[in-house]
C-alpha positions as CSV (number, residue, x, y, z in Angstrom):
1,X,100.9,168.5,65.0
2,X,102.7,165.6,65.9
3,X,99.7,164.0,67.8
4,X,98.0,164.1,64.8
5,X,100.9,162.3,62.6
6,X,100.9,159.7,65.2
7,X,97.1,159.5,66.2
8,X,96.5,157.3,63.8
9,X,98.0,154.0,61.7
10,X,99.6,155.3,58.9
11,X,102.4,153.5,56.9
12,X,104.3,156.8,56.7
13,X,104.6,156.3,60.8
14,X,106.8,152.9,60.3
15,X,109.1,154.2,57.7
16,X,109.9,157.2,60.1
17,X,110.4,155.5,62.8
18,X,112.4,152.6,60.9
19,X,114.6,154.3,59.1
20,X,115.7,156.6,62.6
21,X,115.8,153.5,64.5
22,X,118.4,151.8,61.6
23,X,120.6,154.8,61.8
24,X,120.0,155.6,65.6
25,X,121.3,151.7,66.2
26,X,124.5,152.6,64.0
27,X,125.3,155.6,65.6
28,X,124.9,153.9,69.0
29,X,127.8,151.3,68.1
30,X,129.5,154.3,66.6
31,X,129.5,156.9,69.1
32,X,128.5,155.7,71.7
33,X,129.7,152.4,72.4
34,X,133.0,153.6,70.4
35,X,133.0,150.5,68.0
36,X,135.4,151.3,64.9
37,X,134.5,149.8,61.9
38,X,136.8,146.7,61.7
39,X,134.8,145.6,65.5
40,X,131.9,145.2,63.3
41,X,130.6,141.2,62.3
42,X,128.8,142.4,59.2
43,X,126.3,138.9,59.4
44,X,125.8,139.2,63.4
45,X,125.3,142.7,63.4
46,X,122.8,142.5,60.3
47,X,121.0,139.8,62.0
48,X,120.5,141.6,65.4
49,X,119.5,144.7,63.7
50,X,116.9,142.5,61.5
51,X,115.5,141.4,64.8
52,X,115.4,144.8,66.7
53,X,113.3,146.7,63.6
54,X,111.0,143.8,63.3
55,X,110.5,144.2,67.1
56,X,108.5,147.3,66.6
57,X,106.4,145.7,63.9
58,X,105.8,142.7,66.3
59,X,104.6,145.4,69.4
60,X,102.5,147.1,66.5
61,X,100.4,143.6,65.9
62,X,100.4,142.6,69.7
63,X,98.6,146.1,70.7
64,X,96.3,146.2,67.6
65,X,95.6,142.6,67.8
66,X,94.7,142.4,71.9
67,X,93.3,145.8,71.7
68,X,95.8,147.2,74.8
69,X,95.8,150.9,73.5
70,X,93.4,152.6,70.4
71,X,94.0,152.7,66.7
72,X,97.2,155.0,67.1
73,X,100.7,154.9,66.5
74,X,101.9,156.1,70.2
75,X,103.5,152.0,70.7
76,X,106.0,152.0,68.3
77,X,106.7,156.0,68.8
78,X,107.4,155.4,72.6
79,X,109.2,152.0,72.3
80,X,111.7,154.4,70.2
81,X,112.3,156.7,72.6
82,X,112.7,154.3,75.1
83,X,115.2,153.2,73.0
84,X,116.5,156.4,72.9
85,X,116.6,157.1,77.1
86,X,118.4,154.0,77.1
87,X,121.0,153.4,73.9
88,X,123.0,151.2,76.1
89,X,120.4,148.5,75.7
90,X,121.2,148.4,72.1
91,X,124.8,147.2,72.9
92,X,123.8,144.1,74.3
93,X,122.4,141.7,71.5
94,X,121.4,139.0,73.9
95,X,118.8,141.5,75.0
96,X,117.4,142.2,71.5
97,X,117.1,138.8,70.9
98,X,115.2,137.9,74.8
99,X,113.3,140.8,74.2
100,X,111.8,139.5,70.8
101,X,111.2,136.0,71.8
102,X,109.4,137.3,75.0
103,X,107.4,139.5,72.7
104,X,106.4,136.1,70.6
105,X,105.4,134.9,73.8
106,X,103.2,137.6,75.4
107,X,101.3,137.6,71.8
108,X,100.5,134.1,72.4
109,X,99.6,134.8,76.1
110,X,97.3,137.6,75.6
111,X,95.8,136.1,72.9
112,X,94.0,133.2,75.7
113,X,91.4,135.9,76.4
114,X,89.5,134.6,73.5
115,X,89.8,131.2,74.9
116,X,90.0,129.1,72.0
117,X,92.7,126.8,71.7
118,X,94.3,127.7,75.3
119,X,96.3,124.7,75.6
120,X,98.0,125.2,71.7
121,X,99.0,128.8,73.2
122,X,99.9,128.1,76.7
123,X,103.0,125.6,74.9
124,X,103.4,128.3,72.1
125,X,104.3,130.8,74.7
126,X,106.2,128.7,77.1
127,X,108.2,127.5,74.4
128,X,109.2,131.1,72.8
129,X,110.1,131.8,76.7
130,X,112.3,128.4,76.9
131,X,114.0,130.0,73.7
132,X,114.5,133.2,75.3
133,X,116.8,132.2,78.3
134,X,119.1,130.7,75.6
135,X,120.3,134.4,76.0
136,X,119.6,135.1,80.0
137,X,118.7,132.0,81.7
138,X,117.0,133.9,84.2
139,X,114.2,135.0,81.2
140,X,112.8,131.6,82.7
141,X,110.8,133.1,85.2
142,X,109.0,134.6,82.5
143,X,107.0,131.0,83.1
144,X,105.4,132.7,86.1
145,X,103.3,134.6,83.2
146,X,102.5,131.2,82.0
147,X,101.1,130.3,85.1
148,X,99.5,133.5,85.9
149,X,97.4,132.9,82.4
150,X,96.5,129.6,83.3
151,X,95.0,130.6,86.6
152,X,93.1,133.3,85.4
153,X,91.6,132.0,82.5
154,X,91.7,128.0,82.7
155,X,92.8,126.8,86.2
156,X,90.3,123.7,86.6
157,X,91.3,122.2,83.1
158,X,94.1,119.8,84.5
159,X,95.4,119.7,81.1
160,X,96.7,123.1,80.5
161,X,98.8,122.1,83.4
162,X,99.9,118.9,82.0
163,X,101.1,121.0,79.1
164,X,102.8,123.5,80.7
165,X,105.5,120.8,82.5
166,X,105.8,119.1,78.8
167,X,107.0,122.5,77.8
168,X,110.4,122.1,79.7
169,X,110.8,118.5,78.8
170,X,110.2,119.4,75.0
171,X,112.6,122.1,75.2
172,X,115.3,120.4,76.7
173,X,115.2,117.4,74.4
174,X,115.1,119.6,71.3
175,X,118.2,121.8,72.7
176,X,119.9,118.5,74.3
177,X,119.4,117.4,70.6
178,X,121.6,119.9,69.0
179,X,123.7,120.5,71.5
180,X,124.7,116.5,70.6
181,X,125.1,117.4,67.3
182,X,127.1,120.5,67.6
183,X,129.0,118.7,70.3
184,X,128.7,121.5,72.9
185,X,126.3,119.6,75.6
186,X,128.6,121.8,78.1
187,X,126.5,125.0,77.6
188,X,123.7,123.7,79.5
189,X,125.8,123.0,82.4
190,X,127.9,126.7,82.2
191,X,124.7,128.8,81.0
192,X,121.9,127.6,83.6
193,X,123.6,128.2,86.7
194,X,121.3,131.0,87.8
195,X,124.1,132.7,89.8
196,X,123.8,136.4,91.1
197,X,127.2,138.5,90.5
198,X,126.9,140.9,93.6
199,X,130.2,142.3,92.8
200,X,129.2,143.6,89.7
201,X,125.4,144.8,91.1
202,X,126.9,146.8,93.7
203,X,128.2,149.3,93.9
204,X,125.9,150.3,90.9
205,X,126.9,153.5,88.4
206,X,124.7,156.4,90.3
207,X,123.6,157.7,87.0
208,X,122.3,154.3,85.6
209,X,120.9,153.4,88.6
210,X,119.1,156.6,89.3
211,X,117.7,156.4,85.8
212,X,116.8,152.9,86.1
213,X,115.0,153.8,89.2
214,X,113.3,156.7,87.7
215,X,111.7,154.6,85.1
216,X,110.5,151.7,87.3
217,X,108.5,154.2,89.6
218,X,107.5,156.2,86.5
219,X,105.5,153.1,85.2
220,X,104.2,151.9,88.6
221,X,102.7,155.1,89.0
222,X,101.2,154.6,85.3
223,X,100.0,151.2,86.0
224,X,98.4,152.2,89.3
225,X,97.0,155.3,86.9
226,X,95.7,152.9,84.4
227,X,94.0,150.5,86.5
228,X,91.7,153.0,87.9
229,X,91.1,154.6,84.4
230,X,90.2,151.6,83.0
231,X,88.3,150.7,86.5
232,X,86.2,153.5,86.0
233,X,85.8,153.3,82.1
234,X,84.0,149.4,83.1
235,X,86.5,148.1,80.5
236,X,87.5,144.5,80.2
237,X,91.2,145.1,79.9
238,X,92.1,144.9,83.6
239,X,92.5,141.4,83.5
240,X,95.1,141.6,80.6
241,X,96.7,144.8,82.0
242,X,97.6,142.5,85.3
243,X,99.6,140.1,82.8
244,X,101.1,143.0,81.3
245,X,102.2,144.9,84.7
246,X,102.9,141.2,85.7
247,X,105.6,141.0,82.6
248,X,106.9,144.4,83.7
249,X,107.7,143.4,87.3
250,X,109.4,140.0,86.3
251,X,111.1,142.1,83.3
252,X,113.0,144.5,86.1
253,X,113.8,141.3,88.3
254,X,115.5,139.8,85.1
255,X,117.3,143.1,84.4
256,X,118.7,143.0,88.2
257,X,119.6,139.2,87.9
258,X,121.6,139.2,85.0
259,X,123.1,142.6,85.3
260,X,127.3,142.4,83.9
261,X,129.5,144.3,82.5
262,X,128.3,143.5,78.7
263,X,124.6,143.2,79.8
264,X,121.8,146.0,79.6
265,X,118.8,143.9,79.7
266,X,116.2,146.7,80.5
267,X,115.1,146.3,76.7
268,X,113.1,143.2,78.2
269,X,110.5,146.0,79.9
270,X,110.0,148.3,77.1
271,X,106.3,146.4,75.7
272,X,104.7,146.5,79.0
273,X,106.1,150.1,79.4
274,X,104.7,151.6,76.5
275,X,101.0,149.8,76.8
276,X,101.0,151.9,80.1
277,X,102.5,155.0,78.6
278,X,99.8,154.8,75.3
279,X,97.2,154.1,77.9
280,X,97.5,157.4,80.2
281,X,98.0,159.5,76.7
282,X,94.7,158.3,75.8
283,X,93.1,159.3,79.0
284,X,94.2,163.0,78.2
285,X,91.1,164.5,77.0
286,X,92.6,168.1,76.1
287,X,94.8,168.2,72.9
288,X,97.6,171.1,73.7
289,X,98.2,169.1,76.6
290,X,98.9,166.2,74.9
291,X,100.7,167.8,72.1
292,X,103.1,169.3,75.1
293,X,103.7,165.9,76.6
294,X,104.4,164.6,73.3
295,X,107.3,167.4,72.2
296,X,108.8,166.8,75.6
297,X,108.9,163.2,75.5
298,X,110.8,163.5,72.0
299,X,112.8,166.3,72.7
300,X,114.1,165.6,76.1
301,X,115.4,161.9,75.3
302,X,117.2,163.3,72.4
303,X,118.8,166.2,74.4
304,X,120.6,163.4,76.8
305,X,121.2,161.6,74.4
306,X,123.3,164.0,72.3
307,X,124.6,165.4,75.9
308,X,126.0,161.8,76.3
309,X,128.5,161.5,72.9
């Protein structure tokens, strides 16, 4: 039943899975986080919740437009239960924010396969990533996906190059810019420092750790699984899926790097997660099975969830 609700694009699928992400991102501050009412900045909060939903309509495109999974609706279904297994993510608005601009910026990345206007893309996306470590300045080493594109699709061009190092001198005049204007040239001084708490890494909380852990071997062992499907399939994702496991591996760096007391920036991980997750679903020829991994993976988030108020 529910594979077949969610087999296919349907609008019926977004408003579902809207309208429980609007009130699962309330009850999150409410409950969970124990926010009272007065806490909440109406504008802020409406303005990070705006950018969250419109998150799962900006996966939707990515997928459909690249082609990463089939015509279904599994994306946006698992990149809501990830947001279920991890609620704390929703806390932190400076991960809802990194995690949209870096969305922004794969689009423009994995849209190079076509290879038409490469060079327009490659600043597109190193821009968006630029923007991104406005929140977590270590979202910079997202550039590494930058580079990896470049190498794998265009690397003799010396001008893709040439663009990628005006990318950081564009940015930095634009911010400097405002920062002038605003009076506040300070921030880049106190926000790039690129310094590691330790104290605050370890010792770690067992539980969040252990989950944490869980999930990053969960979706090496689907990326592995995924390579050799689509190995044997003779499909030409493999070169995408390397940018896309590529995104995942800097994502959990990141997450390590800037981990605080306020911080939960696993959010950053959730696209690459859920192309791997849609893409071992579709290898799963018999349909109970399916249905059965489906009904788990929306009843068992939602169990520890509720376990956890």
């Amino acid at each position: 039943m529910i594979s077949s609700i969610f087999e296919k694009t349907k609008p019926v699928n977004f408003i579902i899975l809207l309208v429980f992400l609007f009130l699962f991102y309330w009850c999150v501050q409410f409950y969970l986080l124990d926010y009272a009412l007065i806490d909440i900045e109406i504008v802020p909060s409406i303005l990070v919740l705006t950018t969250f939903l419109f998150s799962l309509l900006l996966i939707d495109f990515v997928v459909k437009r690249n082609k990463l999974t089939g015509t279904n609706s599994f994306a946006i279904l698992y990149f809501t239960l990830l947001c279920v297994v991890f609620p704390e993510t929703l806390g932190d608005s400076k991960a809802i924010f990194t995690s949209f601009f870096l969305l922004l910026a794969m689009r423009r990345l994995l849209s190079i396969k076509s290879l038409k206007n490469i060079k327009l893309k490659i600043f597109d996306a190193g821009l968006w990533i630029c923007v991104s470590s406005i929140f977590y300045e270590w979202a910079l080493l997202y550039l590494l996906l930058v580079v990896a594109a470049i190498y794998i699709y265009d690397p003799k061009n010396i001008r893709n190059w040439l663009v990628f190092l005006s990318v950081g001198v564009c940015f930095f005049m634009i911010m400097y810019s405002i920062l002038v204007i605003l009076n506040e040239t300070s921030f880049i001084k106190t926000h790039y420092n690129f310094t590691v708490n330790f104290n605050l890494i370890f010792p770690i909380k067992w539980w969040s750790s252990l989950k944490l852990s869980l999930y990053g071997l969960f979706n090496i062992a689907l990326a592995f699984s995924t390579f050799i499907y689509l190995g044997k399939a003779g499909m030409g994702k493999v070169i995408i899926m390397r940018l896309v496991a590529l995104s995942f591996l800097i994502g959990l760096v990141v997450n390590f790097l800037v981990t605080s007391e306020n911080t939960n920036a696993v959010m950053i991980t959730f696209f690459p997660s859920v192309i791997f997750i849609v893409n071992y679903l579709e290898s799963i020829k018999r349909t109970k099975l399916l249905e059965l991994i489906l009904i788990s993976s929306i009843v068992l988030p939602i169990i520890v969830f509720v376990t956890k108020l």
